[in-house]
KETI-503459 format. One record per residue: residue number from 0; residue in one letter; y, z, x of N, C-alpha, C, O in turn. Coordinates in steps of 0.1 Angstrom, whole numbers, plus 5000, padded with zeros to 4 digits. Last residue first. Example, Ala and Ser with C-alpha at 12.3 -4.5 7.8 and 13.67 -1.06 7.14 Angstrom:
<pts>
  nr rest  n.y  n.z  n.x ca.y ca.z ca.x  c.y  c.z  c.x  o.y  o.z  o.x
   1    S 4978 5071 5128 4989 5071 5137 5000 5079 5129 5011 5080 5134
   0    A 4943 5078 5132 4955 5078 5123 4967 5078 5132 4967 5085 5142
</pts>
This chain:
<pts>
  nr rest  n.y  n.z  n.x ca.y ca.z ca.x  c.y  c.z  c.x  o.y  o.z  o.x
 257    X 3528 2759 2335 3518 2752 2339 3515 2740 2343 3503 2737 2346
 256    X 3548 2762 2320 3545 2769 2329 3534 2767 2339 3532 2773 2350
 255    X 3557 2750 2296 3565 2753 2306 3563 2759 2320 3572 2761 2328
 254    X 3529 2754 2281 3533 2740 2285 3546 2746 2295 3541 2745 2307
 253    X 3525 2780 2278 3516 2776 2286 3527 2763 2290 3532 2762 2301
 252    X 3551 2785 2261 3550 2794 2275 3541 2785 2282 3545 2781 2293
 251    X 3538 2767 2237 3556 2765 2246 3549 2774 2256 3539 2768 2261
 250    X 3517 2781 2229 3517 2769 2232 3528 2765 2242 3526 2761 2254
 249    X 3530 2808 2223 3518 2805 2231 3512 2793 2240 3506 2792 2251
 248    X 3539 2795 2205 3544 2806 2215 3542 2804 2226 3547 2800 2236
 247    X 3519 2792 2181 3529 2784 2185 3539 2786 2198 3548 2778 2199
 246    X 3505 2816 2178 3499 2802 2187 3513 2794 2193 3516 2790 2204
 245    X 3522 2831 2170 3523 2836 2180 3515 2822 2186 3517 2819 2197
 244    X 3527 2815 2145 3540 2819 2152 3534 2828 2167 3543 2831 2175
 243    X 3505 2821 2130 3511 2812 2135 3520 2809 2148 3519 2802 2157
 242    X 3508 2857 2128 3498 2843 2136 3500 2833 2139 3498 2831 2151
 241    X 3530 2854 2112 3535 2858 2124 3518 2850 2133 3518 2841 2141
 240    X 3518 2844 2090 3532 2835 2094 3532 2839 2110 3534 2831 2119
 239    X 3496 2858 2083 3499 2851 2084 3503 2838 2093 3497 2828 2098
 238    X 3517 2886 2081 3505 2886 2087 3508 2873 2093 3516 2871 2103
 237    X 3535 2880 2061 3544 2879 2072 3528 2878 2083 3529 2871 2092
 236    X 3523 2848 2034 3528 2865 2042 3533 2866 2055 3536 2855 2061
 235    X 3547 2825 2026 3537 2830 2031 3537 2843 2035 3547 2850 2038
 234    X 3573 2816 2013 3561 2818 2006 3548 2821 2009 3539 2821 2001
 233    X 3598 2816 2019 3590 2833 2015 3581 2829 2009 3578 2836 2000
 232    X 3609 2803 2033 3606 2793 2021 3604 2809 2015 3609 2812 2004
 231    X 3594 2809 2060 3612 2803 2058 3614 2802 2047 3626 2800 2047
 230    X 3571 2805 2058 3580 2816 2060 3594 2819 2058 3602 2828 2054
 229    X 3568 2778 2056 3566 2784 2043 3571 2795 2042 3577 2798 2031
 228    X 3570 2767 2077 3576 2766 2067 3586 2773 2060 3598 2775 2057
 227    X 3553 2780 2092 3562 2782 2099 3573 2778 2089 3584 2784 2090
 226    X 3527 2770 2077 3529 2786 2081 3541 2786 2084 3545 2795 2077
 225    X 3534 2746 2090 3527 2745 2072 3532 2763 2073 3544 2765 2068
 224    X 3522 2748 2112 3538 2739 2110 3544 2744 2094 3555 2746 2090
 223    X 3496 2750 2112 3504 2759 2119 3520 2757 2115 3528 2766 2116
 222    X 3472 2740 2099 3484 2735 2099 3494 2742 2101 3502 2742 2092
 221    X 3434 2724 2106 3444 2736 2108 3460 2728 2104 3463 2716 2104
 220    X 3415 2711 2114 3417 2718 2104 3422 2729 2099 3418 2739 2092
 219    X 3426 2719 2148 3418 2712 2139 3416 2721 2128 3415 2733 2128
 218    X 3449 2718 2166 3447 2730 2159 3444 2718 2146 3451 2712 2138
 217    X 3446 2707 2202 3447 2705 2188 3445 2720 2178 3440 2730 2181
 216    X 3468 2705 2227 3458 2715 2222 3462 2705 2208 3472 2699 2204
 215    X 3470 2690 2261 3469 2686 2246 3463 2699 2241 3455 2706 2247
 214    X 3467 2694 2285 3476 2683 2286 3478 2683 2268 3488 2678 2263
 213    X 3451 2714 2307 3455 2710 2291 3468 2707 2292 3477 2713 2298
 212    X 3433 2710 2334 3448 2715 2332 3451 2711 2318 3455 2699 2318
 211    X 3413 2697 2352 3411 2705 2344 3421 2715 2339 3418 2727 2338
 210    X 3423 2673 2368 3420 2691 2376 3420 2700 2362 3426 2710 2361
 209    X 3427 2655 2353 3414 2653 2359 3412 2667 2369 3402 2670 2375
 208    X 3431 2674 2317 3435 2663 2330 3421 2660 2339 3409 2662 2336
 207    X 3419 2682 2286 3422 2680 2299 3426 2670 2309 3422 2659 2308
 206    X 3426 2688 2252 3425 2672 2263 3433 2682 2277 3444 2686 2278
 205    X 3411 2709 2227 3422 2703 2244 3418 2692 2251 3406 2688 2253
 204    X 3408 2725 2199 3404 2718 2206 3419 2715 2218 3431 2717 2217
 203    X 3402 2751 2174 3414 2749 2189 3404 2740 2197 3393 2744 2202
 202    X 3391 2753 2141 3391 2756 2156 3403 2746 2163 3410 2737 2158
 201    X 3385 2763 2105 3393 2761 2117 3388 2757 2127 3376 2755 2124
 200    X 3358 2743 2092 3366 2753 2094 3377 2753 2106 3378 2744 2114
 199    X 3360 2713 2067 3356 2723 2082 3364 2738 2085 3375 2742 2080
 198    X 3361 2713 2030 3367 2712 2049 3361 2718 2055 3356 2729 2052
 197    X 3353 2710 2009 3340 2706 2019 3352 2701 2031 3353 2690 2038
 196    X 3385 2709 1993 3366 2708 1989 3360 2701 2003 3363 2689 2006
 195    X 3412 2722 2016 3404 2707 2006 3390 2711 2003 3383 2717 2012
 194    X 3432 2746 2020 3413 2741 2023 3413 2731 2009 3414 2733 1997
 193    X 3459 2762 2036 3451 2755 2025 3441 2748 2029 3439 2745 2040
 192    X 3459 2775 2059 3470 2776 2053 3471 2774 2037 3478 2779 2028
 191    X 3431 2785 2080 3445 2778 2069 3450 2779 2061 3445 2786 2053
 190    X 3431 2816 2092 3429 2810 2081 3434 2797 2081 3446 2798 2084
 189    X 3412 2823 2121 3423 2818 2119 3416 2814 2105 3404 2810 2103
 188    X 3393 2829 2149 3393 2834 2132 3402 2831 2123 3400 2838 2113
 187    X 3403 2839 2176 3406 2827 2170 3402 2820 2157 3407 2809 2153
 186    X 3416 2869 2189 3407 2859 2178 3411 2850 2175 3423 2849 2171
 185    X 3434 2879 2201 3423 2884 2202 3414 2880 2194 3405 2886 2191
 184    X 3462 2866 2224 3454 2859 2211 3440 2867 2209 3432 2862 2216
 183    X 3486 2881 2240 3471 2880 2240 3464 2880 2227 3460 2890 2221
 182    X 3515 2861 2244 3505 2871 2237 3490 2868 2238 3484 2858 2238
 181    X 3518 2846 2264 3526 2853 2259 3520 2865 2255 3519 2875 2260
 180    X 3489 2835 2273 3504 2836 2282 3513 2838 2278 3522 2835 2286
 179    X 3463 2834 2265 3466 2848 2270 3481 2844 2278 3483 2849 2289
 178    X 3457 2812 2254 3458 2820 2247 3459 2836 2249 3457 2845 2242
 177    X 3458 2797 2280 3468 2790 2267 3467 2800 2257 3477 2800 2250
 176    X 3437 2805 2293 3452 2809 2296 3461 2809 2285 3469 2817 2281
 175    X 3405 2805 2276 3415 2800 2283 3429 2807 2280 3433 2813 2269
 174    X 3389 2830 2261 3391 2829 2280 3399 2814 2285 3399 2812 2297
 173    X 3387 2821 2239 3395 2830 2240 3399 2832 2257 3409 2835 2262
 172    X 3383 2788 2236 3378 2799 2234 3390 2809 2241 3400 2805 2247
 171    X 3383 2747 2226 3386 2757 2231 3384 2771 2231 3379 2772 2220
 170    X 3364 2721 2229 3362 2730 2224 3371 2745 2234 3367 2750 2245
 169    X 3376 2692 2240 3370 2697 2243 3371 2714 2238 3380 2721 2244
 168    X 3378 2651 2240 3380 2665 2236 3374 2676 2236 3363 2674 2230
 167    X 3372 2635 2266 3380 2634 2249 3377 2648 2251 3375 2655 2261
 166    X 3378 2602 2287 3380 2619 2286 3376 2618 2272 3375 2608 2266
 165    X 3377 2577 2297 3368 2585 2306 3370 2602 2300 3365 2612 2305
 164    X 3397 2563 2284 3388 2560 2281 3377 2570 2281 3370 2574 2271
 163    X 3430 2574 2271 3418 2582 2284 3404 2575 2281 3397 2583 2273
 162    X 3438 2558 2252 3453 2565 2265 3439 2563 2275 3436 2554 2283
 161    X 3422 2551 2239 3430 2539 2243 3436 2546 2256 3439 2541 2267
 160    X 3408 2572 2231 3403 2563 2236 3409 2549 2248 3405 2542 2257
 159    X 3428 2582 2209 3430 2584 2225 3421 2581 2233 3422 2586 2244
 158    X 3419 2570 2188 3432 2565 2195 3437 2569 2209 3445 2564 2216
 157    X 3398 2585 2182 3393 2566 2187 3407 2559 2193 3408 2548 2199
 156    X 3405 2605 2180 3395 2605 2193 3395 2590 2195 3392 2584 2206
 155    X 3416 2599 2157 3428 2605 2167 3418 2607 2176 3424 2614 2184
 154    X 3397 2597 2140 3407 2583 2143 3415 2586 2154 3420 2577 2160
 153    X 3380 2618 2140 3375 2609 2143 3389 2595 2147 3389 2586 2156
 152    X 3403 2638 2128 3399 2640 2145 3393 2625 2146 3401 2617 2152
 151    X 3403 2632 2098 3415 2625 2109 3413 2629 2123 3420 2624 2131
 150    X 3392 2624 2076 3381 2627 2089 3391 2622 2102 3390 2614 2111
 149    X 3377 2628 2042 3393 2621 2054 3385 2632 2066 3376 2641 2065
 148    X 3369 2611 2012 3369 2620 2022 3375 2621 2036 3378 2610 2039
 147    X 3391 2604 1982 3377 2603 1992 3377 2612 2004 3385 2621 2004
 146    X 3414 2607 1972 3402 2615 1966 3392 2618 1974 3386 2629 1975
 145    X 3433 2599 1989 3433 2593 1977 3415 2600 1967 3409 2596 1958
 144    X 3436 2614 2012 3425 2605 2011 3424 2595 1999 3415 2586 1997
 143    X 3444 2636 1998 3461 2623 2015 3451 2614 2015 3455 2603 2019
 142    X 3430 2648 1989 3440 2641 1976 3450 2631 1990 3459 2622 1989
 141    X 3399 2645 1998 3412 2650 2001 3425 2639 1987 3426 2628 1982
 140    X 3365 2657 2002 3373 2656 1994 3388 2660 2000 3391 2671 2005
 139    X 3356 2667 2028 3348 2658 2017 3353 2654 2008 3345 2647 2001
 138    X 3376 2667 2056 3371 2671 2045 3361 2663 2036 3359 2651 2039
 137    X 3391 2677 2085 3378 2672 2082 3375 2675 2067 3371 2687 2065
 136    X 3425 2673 2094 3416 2682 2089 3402 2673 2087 3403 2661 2088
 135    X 3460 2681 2105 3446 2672 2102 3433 2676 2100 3431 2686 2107
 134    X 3479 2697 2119 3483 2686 2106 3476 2680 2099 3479 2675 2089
 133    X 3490 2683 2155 3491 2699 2144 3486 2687 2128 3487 2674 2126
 132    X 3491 2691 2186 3486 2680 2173 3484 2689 2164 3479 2701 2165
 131    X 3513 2688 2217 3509 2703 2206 3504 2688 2189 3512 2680 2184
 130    X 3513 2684 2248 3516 2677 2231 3508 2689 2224 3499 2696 2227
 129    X 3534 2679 2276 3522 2687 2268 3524 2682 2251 3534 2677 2246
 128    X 3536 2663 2309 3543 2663 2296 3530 2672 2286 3518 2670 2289
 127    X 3529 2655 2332 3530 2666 2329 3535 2669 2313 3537 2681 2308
 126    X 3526 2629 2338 3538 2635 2342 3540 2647 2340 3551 2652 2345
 125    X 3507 2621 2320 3504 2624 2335 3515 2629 2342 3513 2633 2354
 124    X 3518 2624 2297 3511 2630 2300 3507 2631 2316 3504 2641 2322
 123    X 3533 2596 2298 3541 2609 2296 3530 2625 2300 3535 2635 2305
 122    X 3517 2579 2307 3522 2582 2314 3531 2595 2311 3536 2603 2320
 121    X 3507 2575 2277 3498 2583 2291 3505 2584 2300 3500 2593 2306
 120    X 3523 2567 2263 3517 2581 2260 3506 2584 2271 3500 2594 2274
 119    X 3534 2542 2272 3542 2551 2273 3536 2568 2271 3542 2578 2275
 118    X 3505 2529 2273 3511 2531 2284 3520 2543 2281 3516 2553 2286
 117    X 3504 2531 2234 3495 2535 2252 3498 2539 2267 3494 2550 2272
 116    X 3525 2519 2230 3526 2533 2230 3516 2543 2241 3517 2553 2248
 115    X 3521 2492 2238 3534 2498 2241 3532 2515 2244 3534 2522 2253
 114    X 3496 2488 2219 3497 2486 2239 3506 2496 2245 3503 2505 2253
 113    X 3491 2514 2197 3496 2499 2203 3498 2500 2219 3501 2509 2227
 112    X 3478 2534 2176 3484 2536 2184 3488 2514 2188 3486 2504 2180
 111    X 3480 2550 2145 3474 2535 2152 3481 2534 2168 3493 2535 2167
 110    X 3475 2582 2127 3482 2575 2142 3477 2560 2140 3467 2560 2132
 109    X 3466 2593 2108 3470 2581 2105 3479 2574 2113 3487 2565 2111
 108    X 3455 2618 2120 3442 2607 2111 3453 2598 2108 3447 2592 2099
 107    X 3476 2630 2129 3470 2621 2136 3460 2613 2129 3458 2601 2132
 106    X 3495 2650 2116 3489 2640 2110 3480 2629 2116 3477 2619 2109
 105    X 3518 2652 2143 3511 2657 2134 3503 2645 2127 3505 2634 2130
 104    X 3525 2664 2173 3525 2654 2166 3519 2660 2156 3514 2671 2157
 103    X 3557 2676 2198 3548 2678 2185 3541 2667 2178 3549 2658 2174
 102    X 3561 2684 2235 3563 2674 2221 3552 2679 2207 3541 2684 2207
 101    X 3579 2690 2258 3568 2698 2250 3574 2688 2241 3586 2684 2239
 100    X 3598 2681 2280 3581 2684 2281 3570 2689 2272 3558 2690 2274
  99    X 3614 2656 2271 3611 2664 2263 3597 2667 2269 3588 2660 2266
  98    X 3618 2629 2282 3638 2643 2285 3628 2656 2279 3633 2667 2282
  97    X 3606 2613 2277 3604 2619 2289 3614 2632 2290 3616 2642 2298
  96    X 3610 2600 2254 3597 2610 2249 3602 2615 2267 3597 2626 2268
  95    X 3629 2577 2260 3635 2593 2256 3625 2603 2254 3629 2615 2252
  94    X 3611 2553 2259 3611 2566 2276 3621 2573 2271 3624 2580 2280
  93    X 3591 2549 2233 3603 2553 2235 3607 2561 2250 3606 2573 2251
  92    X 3569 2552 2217 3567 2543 2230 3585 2540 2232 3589 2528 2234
  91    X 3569 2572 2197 3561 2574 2207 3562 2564 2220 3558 2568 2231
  90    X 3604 2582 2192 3594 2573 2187 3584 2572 2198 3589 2570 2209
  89    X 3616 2615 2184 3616 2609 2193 3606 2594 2189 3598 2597 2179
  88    X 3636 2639 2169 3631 2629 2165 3628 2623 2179 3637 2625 2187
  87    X 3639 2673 2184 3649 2657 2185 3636 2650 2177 3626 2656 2179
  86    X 3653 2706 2184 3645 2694 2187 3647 2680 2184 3658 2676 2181
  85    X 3669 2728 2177 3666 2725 2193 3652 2715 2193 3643 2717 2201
  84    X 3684 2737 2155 3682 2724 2156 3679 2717 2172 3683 2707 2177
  83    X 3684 2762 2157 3672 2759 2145 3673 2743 2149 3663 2737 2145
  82    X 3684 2770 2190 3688 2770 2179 3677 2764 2170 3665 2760 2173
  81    X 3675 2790 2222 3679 2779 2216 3686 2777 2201 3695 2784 2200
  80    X 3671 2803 2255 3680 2805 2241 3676 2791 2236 3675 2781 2243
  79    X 3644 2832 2249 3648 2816 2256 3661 2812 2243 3662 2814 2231
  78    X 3636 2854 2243 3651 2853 2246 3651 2841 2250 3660 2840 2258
  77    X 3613 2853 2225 3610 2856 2240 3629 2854 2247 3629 2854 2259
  76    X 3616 2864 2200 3613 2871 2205 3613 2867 2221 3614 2876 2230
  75    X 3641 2845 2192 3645 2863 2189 3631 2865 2195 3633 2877 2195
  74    X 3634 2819 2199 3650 2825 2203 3648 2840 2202 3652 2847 2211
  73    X 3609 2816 2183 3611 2814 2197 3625 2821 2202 3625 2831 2209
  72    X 3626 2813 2157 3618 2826 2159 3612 2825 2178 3611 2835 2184
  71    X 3635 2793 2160 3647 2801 2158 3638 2815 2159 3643 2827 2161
  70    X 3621 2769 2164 3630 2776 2175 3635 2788 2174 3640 2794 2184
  69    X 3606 2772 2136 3605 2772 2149 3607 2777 2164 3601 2784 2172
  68    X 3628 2765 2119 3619 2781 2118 3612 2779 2131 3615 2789 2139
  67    X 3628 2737 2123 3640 2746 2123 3638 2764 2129 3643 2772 2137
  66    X 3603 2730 2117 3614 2728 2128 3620 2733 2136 3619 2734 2148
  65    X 3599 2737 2093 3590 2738 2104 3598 2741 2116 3599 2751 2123
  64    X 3625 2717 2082 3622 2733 2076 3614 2744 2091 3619 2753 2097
  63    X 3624 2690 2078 3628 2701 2091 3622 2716 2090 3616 2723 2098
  62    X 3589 2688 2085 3604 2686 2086 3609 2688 2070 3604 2688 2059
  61    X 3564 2687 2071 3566 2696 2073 3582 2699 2082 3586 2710 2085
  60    X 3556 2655 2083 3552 2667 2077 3559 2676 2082 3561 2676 2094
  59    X 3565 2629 2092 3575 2639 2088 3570 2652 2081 3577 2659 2074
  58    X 3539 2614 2100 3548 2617 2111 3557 2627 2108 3560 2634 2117
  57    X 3537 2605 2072 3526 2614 2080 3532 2619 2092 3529 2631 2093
  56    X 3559 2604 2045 3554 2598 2059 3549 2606 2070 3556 2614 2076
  55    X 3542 2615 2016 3553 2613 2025 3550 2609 2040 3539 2612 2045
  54    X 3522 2608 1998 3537 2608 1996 3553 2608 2004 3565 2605 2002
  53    X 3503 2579 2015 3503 2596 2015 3519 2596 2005 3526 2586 2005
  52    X 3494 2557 2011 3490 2565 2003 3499 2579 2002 3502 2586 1993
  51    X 3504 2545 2037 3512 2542 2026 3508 2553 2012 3517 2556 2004
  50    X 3485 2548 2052 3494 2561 2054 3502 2558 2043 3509 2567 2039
  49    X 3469 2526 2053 3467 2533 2048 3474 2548 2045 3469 2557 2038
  48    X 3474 2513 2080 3478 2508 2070 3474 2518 2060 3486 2518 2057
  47    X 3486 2539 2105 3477 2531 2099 3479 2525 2084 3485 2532 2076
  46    X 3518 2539 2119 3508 2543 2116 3494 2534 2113 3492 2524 2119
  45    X 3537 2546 2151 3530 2539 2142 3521 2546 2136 3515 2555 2141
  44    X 3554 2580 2146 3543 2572 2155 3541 2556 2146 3543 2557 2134
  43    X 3576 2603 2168 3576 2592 2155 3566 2581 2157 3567 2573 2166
  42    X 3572 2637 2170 3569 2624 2172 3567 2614 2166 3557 2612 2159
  41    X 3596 2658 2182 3587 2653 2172 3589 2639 2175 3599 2632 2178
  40    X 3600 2673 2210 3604 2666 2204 3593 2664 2193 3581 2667 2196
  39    X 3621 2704 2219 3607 2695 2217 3610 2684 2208 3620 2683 2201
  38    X 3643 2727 2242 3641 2719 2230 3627 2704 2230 3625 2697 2240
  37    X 3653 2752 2260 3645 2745 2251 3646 2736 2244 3655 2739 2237
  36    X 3682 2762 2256 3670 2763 2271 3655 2753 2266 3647 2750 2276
  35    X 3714 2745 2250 3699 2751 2249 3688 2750 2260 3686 2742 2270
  34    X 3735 2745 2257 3735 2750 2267 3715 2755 2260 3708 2764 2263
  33    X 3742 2720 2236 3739 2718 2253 3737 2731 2259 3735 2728 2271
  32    X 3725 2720 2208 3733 2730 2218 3731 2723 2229 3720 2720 2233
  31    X 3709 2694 2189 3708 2705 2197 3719 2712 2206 3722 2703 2214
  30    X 3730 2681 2166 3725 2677 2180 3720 2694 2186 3727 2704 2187
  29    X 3726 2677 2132 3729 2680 2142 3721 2681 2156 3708 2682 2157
  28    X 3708 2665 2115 3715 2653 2124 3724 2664 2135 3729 2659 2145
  27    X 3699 2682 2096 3686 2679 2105 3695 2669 2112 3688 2662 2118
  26    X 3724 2708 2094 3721 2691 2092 3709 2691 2101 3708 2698 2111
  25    X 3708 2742 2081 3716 2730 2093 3714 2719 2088 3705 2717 2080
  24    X 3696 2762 2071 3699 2754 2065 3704 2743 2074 3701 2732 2068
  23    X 3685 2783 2082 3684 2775 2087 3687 2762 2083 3682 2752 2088
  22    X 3699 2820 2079 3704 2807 2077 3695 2797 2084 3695 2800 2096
  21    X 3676 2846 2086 3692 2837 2092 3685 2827 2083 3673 2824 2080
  20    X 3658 2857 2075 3669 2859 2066 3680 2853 2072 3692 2853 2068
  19    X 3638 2854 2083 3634 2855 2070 3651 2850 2064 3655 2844 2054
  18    X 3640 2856 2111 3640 2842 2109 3640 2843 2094 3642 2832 2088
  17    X 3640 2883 2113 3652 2880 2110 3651 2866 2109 3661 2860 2106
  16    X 3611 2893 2114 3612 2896 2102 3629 2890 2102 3634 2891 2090
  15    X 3604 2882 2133 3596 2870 2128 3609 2876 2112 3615 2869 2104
  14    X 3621 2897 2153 3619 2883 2153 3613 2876 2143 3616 2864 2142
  13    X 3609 2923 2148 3617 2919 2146 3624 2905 2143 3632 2903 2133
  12    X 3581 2915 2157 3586 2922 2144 3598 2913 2140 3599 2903 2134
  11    X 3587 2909 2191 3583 2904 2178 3587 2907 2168 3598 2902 2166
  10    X 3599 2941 2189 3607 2926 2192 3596 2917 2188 3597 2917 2176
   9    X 3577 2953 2183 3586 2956 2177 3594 2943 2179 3596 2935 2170
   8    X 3556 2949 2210 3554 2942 2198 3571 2945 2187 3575 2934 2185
   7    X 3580 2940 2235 3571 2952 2227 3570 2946 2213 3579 2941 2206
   6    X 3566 2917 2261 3576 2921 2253 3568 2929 2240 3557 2927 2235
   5    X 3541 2910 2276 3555 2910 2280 3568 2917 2272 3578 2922 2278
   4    X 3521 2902 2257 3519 2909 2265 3530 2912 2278 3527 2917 2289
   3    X 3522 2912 2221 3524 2906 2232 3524 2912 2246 3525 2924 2249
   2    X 3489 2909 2208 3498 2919 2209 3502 2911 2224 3495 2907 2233
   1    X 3475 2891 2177 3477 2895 2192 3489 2903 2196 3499 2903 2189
   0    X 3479 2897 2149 3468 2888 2156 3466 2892 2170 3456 2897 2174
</pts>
């Protein structure tokens, strides 16, 4: 996809090709490493009444597995150290979301947000805090819809209504930073992973600040998490997996650095 721009593509390579074969088996209850250099948190959200549909709890896609493969391919290409268990469960209106500059959410078409979570999710962001939304899609047909049609940006623009009255969301391109701070992303052409009847196509949306600083990337009709799995699992190509894996990179370097 992109060729890094710090370290020789081969260490990538390498990296994506030894998360195939270390162990990530770990307790999802083991505690991250104290001397880890990293670690994110997933985000435990209210939901909407309606999430009872889904088979599994909209917040837990793609745990641990995701997770795990995660860090552990962060660890072998950029040497930040961490482990397959360098992230934490966190609940959105919880002040433990503050120990964690980079956080993960998924599934947002079945966020509800509340007073509590409001305050606590805007202040985490004005603090600098970054959120990576992974998980959700536009379709005309979805089986998480019970058949009908699902439209999870529309509920996840009406929930951050609540944090940013005055903002929403805003089409990302190859001339922002976020896709030239590890690797230089040379397309944003991206498959998913899987397509429901009459999905949208990919794209990279952001919630900016008031200096124009991304505070949020979404990866609309998209499931980057889903890729990071599956690698782990051998059920994705390495192409792919390693795309994934270079957004997701990509994502960490900007948020720690910016």
């Amino acid at each position: 996809m992109g060729q890094p721009m710090k370290r020789p593509l081969l260490l990538a390579l390498v990296g994506l090709f030894l998360s195939l074969f270390v162990s990530l088996r770990k307790s999802s209850s083991d505690a991250p490493p104290q001397d880890s250099e990293f670690v994110y948190a997933r985000i435990r959200y209210h939901m909407t009444p309606n999430a009872f549909m889904m088979n599994e709890l909209p917040w837990h896609h793609d745990y641990p597995y995701g997770d795990e493969a995660f860090p552990t391919v962060l660890a072998e290409v950029t040497k930040i150290k961490t482990s397959p268990t360098s992230y934490q469960i966190v609940d959105i209106d919880s002040p433990e979301l503050f120990k964690y500059p980079f956080a993960y959410l998924c599934e947002p078409g079945y966020l509800e947000l509340n007073a509590k979570d409001v305050v606590n999710l805007r202040e985490y962001l004005d603090r600098g805090g970054f959120l990576l939304v992974d998980d959700f899609r536009t379709a005309d047909f979805s089986r998480q819809a019970g058949g009908g049609p699902e439209d999870d940006i529309a509920n996840f623009r009406k929930q951050m209504k609540k944090v940013y009255p005055d903002r929403d969301f805003v089409h990302l391109d190859l001339s922002d930073p976020i896709f030239n701070t590890f690797y230089k992303i040379d397309s944003l052409d991206m498959k998913a992973p899987y397509v429901f009847p009459g999905q949208h196509p990919v794209e990279f949306l952001g919630l900016r600040d008031s200096h124009g600083h991304l505070q949020m990337v979404l990866n609309d009709n998209n499931d980057i998490s889903e890729f990071w799995e599956w690698l782990d699992r051998g059920e994705m190509s390495m192409h792919d997996a390693a795309t994934a894996f270079h957004f997701g990179i990509n994502y960490v370097m900007y948020a720690m650095t910016h």
